[in-house]
C-alpha positions as CSV (number, residue, x, y, z in Angstrom):
1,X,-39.0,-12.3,19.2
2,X,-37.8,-13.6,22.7
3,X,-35.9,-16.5,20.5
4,X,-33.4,-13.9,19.2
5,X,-30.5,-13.6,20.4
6,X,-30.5,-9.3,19.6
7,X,-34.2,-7.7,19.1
8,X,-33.7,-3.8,18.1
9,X,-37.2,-2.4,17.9
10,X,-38.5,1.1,16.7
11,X,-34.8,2.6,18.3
12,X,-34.4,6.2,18.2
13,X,-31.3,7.9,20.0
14,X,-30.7,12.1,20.2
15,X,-27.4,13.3,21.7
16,X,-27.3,16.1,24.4
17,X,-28.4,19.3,22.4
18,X,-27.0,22.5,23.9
19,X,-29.4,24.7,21.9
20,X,-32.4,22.6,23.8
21,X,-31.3,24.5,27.3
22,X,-32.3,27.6,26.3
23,X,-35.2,26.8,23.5
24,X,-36.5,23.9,25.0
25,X,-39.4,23.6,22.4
26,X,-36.7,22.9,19.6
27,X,-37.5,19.3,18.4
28,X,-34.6,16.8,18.9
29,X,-32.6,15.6,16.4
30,X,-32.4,11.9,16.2
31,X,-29.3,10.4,15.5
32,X,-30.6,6.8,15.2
33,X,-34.8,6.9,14.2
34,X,-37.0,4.3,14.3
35,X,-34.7,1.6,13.4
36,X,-35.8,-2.2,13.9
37,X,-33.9,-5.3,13.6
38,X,-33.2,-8.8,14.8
39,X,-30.1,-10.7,15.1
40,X,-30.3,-14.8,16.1
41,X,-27.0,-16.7,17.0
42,X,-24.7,-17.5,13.8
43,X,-26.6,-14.4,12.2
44,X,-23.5,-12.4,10.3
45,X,-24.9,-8.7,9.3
46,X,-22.9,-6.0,8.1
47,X,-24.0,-2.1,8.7
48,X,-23.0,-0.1,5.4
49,X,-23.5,4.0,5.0
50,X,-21.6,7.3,5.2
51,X,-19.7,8.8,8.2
52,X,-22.2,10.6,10.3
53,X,-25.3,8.5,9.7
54,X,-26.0,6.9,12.8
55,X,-23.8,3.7,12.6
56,X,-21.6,4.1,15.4
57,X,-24.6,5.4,17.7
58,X,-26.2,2.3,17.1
59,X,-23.4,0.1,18.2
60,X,-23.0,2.2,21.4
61,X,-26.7,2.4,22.3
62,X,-26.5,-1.6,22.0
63,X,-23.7,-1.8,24.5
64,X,-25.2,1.5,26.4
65,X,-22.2,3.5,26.1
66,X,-24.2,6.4,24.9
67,X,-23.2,10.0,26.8
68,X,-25.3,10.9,29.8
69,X,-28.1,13.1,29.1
70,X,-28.5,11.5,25.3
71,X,-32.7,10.5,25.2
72,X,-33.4,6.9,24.1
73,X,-36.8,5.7,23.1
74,X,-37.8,2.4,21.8
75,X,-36.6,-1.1,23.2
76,X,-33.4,-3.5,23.0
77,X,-33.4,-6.9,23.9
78,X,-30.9,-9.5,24.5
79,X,-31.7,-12.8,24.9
80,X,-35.0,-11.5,25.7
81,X,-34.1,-9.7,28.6
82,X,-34.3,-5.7,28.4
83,X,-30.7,-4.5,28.1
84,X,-32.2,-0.4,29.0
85,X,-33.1,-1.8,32.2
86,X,-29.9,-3.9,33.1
87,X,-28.3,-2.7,36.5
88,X,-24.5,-2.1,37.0
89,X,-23.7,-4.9,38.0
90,X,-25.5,-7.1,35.2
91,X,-24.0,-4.1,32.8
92,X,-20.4,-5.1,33.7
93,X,-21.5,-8.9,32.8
94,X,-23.8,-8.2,29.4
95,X,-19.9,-6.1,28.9
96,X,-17.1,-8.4,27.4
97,X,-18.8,-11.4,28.4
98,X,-22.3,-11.4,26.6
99,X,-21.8,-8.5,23.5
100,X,-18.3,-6.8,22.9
101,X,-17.5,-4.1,20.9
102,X,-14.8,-3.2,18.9
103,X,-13.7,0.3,18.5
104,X,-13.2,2.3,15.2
105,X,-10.3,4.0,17.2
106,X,-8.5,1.9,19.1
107,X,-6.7,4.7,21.3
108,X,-10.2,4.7,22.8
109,X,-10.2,1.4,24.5
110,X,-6.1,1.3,25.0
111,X,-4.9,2.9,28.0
112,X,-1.3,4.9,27.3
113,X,0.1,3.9,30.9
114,X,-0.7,-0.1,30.8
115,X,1.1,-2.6,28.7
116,X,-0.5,-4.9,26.0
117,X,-0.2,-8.0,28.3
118,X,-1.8,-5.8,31.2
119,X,-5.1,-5.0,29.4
120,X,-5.5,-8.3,28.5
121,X,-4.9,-9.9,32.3
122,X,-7.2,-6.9,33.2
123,X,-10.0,-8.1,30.8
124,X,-9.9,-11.5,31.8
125,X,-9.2,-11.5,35.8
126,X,-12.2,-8.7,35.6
127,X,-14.7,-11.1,34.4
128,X,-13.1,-14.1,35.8
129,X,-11.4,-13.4,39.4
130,X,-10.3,-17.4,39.5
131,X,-8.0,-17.3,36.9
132,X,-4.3,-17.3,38.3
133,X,-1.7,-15.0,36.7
134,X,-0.2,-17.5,34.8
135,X,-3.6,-18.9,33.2
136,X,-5.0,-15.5,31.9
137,X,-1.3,-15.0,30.4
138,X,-1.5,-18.2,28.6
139,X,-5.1,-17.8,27.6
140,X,-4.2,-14.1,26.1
141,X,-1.1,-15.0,24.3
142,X,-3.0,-17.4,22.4
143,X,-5.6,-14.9,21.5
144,X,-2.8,-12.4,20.6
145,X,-1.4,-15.2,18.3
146,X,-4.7,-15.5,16.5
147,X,-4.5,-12.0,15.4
148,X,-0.9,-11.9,14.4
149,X,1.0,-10.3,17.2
150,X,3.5,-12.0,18.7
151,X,4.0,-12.8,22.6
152,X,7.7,-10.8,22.1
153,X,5.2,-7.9,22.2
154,X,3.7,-8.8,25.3
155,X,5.1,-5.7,27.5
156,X,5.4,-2.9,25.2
157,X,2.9,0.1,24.9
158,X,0.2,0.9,22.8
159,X,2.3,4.3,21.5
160,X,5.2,1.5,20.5
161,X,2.7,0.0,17.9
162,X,1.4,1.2,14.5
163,X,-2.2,2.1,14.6
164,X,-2.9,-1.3,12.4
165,X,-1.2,-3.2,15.3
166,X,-3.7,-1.2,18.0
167,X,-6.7,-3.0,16.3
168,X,-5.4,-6.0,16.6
169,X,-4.8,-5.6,20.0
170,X,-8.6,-4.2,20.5
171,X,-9.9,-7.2,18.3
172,X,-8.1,-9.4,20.6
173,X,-9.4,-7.7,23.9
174,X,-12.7,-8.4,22.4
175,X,-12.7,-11.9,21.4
176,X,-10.7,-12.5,24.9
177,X,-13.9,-13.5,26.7
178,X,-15.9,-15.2,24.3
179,X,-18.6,-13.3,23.7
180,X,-22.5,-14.3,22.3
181,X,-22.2,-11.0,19.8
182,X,-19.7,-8.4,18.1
183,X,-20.1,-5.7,17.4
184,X,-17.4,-4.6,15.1
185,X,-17.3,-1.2,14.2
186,X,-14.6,-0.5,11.4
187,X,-12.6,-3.2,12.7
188,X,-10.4,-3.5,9.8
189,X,-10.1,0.1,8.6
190,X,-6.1,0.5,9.5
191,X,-5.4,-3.3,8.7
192,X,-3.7,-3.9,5.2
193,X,-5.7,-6.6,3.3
194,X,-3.4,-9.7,3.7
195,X,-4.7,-9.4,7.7
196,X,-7.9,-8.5,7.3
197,X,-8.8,-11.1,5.7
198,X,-7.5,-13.1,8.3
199,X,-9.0,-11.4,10.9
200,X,-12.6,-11.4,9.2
201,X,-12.1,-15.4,8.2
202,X,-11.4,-15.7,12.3
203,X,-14.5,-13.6,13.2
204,X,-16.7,-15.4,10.8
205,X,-15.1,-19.3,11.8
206,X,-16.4,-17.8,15.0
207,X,-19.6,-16.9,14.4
208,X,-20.2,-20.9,12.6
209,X,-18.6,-22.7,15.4
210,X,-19.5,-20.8,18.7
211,X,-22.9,-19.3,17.4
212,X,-21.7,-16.0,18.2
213,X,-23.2,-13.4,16.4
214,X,-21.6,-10.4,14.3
215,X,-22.8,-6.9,13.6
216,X,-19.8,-5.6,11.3
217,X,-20.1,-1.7,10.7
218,X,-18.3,-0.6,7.5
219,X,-18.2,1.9,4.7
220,X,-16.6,-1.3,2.5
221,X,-19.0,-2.6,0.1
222,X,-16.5,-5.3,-0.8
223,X,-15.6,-6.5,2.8
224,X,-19.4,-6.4,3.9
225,X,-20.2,-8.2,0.5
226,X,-17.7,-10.6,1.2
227,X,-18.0,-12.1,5.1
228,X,-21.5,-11.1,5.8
229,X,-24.9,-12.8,5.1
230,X,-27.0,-9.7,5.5
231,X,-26.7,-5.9,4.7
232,X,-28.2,-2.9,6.3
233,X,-27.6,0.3,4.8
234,X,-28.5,3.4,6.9
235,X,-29.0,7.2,6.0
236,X,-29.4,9.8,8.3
237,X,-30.4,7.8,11.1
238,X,-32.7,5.5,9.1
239,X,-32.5,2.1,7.5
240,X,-32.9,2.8,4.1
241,X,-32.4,-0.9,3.1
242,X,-31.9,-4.3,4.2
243,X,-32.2,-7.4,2.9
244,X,-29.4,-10.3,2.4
245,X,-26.1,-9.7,0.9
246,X,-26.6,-11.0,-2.9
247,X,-29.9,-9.4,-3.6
248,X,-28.8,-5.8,-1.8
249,X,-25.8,-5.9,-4.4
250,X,-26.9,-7.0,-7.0
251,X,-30.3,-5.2,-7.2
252,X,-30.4,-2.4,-5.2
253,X,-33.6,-0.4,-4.4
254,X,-32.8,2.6,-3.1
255,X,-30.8,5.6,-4.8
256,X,-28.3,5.9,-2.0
257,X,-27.7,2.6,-2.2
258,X,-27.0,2.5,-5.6
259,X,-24.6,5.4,-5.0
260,X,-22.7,3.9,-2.7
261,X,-22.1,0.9,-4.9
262,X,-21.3,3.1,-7.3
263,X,-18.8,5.1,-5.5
264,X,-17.1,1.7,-4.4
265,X,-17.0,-0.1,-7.9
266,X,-15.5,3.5,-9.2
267,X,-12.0,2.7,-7.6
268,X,-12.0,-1.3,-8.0
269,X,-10.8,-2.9,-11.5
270,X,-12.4,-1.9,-14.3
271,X,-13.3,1.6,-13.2
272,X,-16.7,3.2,-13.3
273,X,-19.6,0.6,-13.9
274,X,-23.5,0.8,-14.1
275,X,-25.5,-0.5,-11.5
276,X,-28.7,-2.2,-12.6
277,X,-31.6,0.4,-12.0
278,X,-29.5,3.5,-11.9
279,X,-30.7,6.5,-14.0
280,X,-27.9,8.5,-15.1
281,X,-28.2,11.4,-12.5
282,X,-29.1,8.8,-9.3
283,X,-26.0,9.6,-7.7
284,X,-26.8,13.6,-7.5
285,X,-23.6,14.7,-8.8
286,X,-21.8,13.4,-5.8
287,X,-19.1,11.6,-7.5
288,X,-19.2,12.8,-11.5
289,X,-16.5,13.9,-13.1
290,X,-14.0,11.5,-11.8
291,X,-11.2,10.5,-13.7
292,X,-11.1,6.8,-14.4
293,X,-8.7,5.0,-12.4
294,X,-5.1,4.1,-14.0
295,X,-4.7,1.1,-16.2
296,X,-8.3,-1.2,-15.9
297,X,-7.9,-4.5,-16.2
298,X,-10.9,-7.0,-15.7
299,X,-8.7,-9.4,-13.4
300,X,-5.7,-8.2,-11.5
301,X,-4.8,-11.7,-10.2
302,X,-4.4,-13.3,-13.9
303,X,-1.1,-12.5,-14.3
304,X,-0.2,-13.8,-10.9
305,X,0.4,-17.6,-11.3
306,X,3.4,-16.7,-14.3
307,X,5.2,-13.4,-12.9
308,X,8.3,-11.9,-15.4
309,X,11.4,-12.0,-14.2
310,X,12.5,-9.3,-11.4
311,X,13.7,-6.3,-13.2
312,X,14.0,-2.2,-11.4
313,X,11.5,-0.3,-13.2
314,X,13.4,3.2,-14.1
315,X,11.8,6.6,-12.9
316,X,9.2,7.9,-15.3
317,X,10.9,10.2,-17.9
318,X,8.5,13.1,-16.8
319,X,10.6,13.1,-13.3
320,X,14.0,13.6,-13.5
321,X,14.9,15.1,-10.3
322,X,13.4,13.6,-7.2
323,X,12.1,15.8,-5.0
324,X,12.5,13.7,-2.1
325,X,15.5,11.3,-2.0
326,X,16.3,8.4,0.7
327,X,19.2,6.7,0.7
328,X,20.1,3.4,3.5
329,X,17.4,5.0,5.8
330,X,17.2,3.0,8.7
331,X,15.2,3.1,12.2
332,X,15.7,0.1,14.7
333,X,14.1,-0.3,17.8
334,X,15.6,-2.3,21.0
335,X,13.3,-4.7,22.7
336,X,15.3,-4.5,26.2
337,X,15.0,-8.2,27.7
338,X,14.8,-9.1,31.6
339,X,18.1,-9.7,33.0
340,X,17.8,-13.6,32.6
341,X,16.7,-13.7,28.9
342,X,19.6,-11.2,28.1
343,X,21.8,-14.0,30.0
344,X,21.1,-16.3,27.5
345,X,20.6,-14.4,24.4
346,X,24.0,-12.1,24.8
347,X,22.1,-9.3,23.7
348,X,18.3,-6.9,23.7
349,X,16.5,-7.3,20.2
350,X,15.9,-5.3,18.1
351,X,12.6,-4.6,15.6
352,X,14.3,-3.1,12.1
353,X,11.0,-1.3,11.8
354,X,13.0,0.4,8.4
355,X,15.8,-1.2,7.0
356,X,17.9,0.7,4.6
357,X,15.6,1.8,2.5
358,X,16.2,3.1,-0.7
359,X,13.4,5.3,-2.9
360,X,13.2,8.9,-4.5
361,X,9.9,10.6,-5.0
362,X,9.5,12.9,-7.8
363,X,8.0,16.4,-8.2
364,X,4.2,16.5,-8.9
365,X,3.6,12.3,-8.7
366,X,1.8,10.7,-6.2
367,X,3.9,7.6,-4.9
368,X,1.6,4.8,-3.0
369,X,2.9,3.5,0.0
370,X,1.1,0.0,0.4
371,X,2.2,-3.2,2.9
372,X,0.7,-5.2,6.4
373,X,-0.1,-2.7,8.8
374,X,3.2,-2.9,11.0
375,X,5.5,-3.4,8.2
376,X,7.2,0.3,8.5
377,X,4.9,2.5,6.7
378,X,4.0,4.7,9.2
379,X,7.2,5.2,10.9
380,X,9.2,5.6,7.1
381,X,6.7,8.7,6.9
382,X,7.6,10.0,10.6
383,X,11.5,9.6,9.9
384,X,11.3,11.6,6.7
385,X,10.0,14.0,8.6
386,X,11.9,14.0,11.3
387,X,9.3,13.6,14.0
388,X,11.8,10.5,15.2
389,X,14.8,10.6,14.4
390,X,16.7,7.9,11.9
391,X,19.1,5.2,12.9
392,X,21.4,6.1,10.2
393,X,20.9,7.3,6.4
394,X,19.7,10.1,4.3
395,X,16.7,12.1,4.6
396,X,17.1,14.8,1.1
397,X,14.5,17.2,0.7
398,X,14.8,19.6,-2.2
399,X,18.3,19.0,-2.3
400,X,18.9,19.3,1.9
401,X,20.0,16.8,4.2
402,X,17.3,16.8,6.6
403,X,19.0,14.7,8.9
404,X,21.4,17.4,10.0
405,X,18.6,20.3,10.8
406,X,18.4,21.7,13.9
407,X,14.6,21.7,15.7
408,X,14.0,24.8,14.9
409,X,15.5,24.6,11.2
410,X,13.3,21.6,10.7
411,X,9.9,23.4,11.9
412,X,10.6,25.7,9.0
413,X,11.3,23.4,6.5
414,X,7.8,21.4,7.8
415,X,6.1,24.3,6.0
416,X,7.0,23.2,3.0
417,X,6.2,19.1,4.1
418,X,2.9,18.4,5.9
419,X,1.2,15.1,6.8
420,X,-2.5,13.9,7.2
421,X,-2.1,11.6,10.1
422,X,-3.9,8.2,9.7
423,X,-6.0,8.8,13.3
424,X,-7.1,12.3,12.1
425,X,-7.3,12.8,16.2
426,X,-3.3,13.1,16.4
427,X,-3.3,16.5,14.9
428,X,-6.8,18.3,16.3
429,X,-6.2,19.8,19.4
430,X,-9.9,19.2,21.5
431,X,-9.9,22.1,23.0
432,X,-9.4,23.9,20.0
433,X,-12.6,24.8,17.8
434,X,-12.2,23.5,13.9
435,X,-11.4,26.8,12.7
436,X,-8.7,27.2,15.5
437,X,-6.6,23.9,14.3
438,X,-6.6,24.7,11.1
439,X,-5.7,28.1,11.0
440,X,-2.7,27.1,13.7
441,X,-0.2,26.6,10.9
442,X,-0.9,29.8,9.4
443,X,-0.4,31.6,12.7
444,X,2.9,29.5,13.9
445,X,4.5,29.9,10.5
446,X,3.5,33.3,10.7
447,X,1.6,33.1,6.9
448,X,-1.3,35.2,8.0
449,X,-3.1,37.5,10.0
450,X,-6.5,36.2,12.7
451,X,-8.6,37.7,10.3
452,X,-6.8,36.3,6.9
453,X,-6.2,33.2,8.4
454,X,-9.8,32.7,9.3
455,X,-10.4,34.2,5.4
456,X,-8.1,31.2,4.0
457,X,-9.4,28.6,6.6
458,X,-13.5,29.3,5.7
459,X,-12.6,28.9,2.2
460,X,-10.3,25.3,2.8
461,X,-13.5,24.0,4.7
462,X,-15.7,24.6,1.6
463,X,-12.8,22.8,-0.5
464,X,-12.8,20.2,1.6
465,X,-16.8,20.1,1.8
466,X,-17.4,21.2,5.8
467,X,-20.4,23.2,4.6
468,X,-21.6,25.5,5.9
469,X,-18.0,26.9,6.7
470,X,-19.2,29.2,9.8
471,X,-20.8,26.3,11.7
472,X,-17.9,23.7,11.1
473,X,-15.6,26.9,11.8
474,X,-16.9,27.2,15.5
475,X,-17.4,23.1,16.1
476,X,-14.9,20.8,18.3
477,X,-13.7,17.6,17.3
478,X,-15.6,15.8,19.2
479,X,-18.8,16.6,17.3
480,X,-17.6,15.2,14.1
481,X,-18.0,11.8,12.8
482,X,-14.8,10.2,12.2
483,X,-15.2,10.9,8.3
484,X,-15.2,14.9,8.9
485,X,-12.6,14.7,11.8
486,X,-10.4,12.9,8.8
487,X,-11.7,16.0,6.3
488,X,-10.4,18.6,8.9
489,X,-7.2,17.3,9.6
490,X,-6.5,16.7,5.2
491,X,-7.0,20.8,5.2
492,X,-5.0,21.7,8.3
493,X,-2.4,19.7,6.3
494,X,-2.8,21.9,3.2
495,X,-3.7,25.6,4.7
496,X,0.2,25.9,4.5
497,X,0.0,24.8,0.5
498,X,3.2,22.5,1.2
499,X,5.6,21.1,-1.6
500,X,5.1,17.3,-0.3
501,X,2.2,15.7,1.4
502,X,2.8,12.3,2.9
503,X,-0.6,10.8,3.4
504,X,-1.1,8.4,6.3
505,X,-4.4,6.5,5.1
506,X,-5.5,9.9,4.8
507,X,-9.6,7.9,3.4
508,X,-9.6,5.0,5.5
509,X,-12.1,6.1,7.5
510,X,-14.6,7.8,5.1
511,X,-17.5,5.8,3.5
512,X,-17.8,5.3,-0.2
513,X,-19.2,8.2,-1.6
514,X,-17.1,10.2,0.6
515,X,-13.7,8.6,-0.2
516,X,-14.5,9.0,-4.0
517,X,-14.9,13.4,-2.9
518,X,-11.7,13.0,-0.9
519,X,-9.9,11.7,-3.6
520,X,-10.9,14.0,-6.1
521,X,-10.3,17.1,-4.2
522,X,-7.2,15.5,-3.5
523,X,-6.8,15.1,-7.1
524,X,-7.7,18.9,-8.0
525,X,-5.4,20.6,-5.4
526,X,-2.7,18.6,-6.5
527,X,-3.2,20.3,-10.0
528,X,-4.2,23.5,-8.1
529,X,-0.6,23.9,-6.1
530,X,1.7,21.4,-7.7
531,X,1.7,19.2,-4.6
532,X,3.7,15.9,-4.3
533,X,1.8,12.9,-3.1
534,X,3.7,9.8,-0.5
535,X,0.4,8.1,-0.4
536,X,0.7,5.3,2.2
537,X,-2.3,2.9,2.4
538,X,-3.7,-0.3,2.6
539,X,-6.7,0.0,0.5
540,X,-5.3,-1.7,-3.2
541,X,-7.9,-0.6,-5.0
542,X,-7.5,3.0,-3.7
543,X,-3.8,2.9,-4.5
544,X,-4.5,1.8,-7.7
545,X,-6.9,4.6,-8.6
546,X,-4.9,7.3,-7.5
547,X,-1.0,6.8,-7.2
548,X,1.5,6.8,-10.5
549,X,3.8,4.6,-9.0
550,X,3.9,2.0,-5.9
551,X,6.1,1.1,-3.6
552,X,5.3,-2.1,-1.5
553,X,6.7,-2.6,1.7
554,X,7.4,-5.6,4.2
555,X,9.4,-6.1,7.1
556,X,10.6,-2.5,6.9
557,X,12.2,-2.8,3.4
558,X,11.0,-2.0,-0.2
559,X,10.5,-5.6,-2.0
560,X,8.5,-3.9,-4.6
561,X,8.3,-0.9,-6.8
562,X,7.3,0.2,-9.8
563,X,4.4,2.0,-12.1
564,X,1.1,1.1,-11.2
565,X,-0.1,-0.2,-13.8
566,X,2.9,-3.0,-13.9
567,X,2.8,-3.5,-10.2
568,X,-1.2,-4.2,-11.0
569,X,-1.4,-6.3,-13.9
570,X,2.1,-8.2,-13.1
571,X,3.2,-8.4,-9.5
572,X,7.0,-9.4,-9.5
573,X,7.2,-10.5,-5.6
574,X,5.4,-13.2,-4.1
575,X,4.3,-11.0,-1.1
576,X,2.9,-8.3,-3.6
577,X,0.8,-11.4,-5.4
578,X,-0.6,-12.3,-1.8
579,X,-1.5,-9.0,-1.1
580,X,-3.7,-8.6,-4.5
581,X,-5.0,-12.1,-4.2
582,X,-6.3,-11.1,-0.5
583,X,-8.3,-7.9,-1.5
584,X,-11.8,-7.9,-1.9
585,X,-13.7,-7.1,-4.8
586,X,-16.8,-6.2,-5.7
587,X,-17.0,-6.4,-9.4
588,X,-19.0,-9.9,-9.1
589,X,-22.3,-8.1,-7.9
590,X,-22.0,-5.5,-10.7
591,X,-24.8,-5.9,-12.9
592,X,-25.6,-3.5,-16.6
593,X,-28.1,-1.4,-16.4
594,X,-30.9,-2.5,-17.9
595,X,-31.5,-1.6,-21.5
């Protein structure tokens, strides 16, 4: 025990209960219970289960981050030495320099007013005073490099990057001061797959050559399956399974874990499959009735090597007037350069975050949106809307020129076009209760009354499966897990019953099981109110199950587009091809059920 590096015995965490003040006999509820585990140097163990289970507590309580009054019992030890008794002072070392954590959001650990190059000279000169200016900046660049951001980006702001691009930045800050252990918590959820991968393969050539330890907390079967050597899988608090990473997948024990891997091999090639000891109703209803994803094939990379020729796939016959229609949209950013540097150069530069882009969307589809995170995604949704404004183009929406509306012209045509926001926290207001943000539409619109609008918003929680509706109603966001925060903002977006709905890796943060709901409610309220999709995401596999066509983008233009199921089984581009070759699957730990 005192050879491990991490020793997590009998843990068992409760939050601050409000209820307890004034019935103190009420027993607590334990977020984390009586969960045990070691991790040695080298050791590589991923954390699998559903938003809300205890995951992210866990990580926390390790770094002892938890909120004041929250009750601990049990015992964590690092290196052998009690890390519930450590003072300040040896807190601010075990910090950054012995076991760092990376955020789920990065927003949390970014601070609005700093630059990216001042967090990282903070982080460094924090831990190590000695280091002259000039050292730490060297010394970060290179760790800024390592995760693909480049040192032109050393003095902009966290709002000036995409929220892929924030995690980066927060992977970097972690890996900054070389720490013993990681712990990762959704590290890659806003990355596209091309740097994931990356990413993870950095991490992991970590862990081998440094020792260093990781604790990688995910809902992704397929990324846990794929750059970890152990799996635990926790339910409500518990550890419900553990063992390493082959024999978890490929013969799972317990029914939740068999229902995750069900869940995840739903959307991956080859649709729904059986996993080996499964009865038929293991999964408890929680994802039947799901329509089998779009065009199977057994291996989406075999066409790859021996692409057709380039060709511009026409718009499906069932379309013919787009409902949405861009033409040369374009939004550039200038990089303004120190006096010296603009000596040389003649000129600022300029990022051509979209670049004349040219795409219609069509009444009743859903269109996928997938590229790297930082390619233009996000801010190609923000410009249709008109939330920034374009360089130069056209913006149509149902035949109008969006472009050339006024504010308040444009806040009524947003009734009709609503976005789920990739950080669900961009669009709940905390000090508003759940029922408050999502009836806000209704009210500034002026759709509904209080008491019809909190009618319509009861029965969008139960859509969206916040049950039971009167307790989510009166909750803040800041007592959701990330996964209902996500399910709160999808129906503030659709309390209005819009005409479009660009999604902004509206399931990125939702486990499995929960993704697979998502989707298919996603799916039914399409059919329900003749919604239009702009589906923008990272997640292939997710795209592939749920969007007609796809559009990829890079470097702020279109390179690809077409149906899914030829942008699947033969990618035209070579970026396209590198994006399907990076994206993990799981299909090699299904197993048939046995007969």
């Amino acid at each position: 025990m005192n050879d491990s590096l991490l020793c997590v015995d009998r843990l068992r965490v409760a939050y601050p209960d409000r209820s307890a003040i004034f019935s103190p006999e009420t027993p607590l509820s334990w977020a984390v219970d009586d969960v045990s585990f070691m991790l040695q140097p080298g050791d590589r163990m991923g954390l699998v289960g559903e938003s809300g289970c205890g995951k992210s507590t866990l990580g926390r309580a390790i770094m002892r981050l938890l909120p004041d009054g929250s009750q601990t019992e049990g015992a964590i030890a690092f290196a052998g030495k009690s890390v519930l008794e450590l003072s300040p002072r040896e807190l601010q070392h075990f910090r950054g320099e012995e076991v760092a954590l990376v955020f789920q959001d990065p927003m949390t650990r970014l601070d609005p007013l700093m630059t990216i190059g001042q967090h990282c000279i903070e982080t460094l000169q924090s831990h190590h005073s000695r280091l002259s200016q000039r050292q730490a900046k060297a010394q970060a660049i290179a760790t800024l490099e390592a995760v693909n951001i480049p040192a032109k980006r050393w003095s902009q702001y966290p709002h000036e990057f995409s929220g892929g691009m924030r995690q980066r930045v927060a992977i970097a800050l972690a890996l900054l001061l070389n720490p013993k252990l990681i712990i990762a918590d959704e590290p890659t959820t806003s990355l596209d797959v091309t740097v994931s991968a990356q990413i993870l393969q950095e991490l992991t050539r970590l862990c081998t050559e440094r020792q260093m330890a990781l604790l990688l907390i995910s809902h992704d079967l397929a990324l846990v399956g794929e750059y970890c050597d152990r799996i635990a899988v926790m339910y409500n608090g518990k550890f419900v399974e553990t063992g390493s990473t082959q024999t978890v997948l490929q013969h799972p024990q317990h029914p939740y874990t068999r229902s995750l891997l069900q869940a995840a091999l739903h959307i991956q090639p080859g649709g729904r499959q059986e996993v080996e000891g499964e009865e038929d109703e293991g999964n408890g209803g929680e994802i039947q009735n799901s329509p089998t994803p779009q065009s199977p094939i057994s291996n989406p990379q075999s066409a790859i090597p021996n692409p057709p020729s380039p060709s511009s796939p026409s718009p499906p016959p069932q379309f013919p007037t787009p409902i949405l229609f861009l033409r040369d949209l374009s939004k550039h950013y200038v990089l303004e350069t120190n006096p010296i540097a603009r000596l040389f150069s003649g000129a600022d530069e300029t990022i051509r975050a979209v670049d004349n882009i040219r795409l219609e969307v069509y009444p009743g589809e859903t269109l996928g949106l997938v590229g790297e995170s930082g390619c233009g995604k996000s801010t190609l949704s923000r410009t249709i809307l008109q939330l920034i404004r374009p360089t130069s183009g056209l913006v149509q929406f149902q035949g109008q020129d969006l472009t050339q509306l006024s504010r308040q012209q444009m806040q009524q045509q947003r009734r009709q076009m609503q976005m789920v926001f990739q950080d669900p926290r961009a669009c709940l207001n905390p000090m508003m209760t759940v029922g408050q943000s999502i009836a806000d539409p209704l009210l500034i619109h002026q759709l509904a009354t209080l008491e019809i609008a909190k009618e319509q918003v009861l029965q969008m929680l139960e859509r969206v499966k916040l049950v039971p509706a009167e307790e989510f109603y009166q909750r803040y966001p800041s007592e959701l897990s990330g996964g209902q925060q996500q399910r709160v903002a999808i129906a503030r977006a659709l309390i209005t019953h819009p005409q479009l709905v660009i999604c902004d890796e509206p399931v990125s943060m939702l486990d499995a099981t929960v993704q697979a709901q998502v989707l298919d409610l996603m799916r039914e309220l399409k059919a329900e109110f003749n919604l239009t999709y702009l589906f923008i995401t990272h997640d292939l596999w997710v795209a592939r199950s749920f969007c007609d066509r796809i559009a990829v983008m890079r470097s702020g233009q279109i390179v690809e587009l077409g149906t899914t199921e030829a942008v699947f089984a033969q990618p035209q581009h070579p970026y396209t091809q590198t994006l399907l070759q990076a994206a993990p699957l799981l299909t090699m730990y299904s197993i048939p059920k046995e007969k």
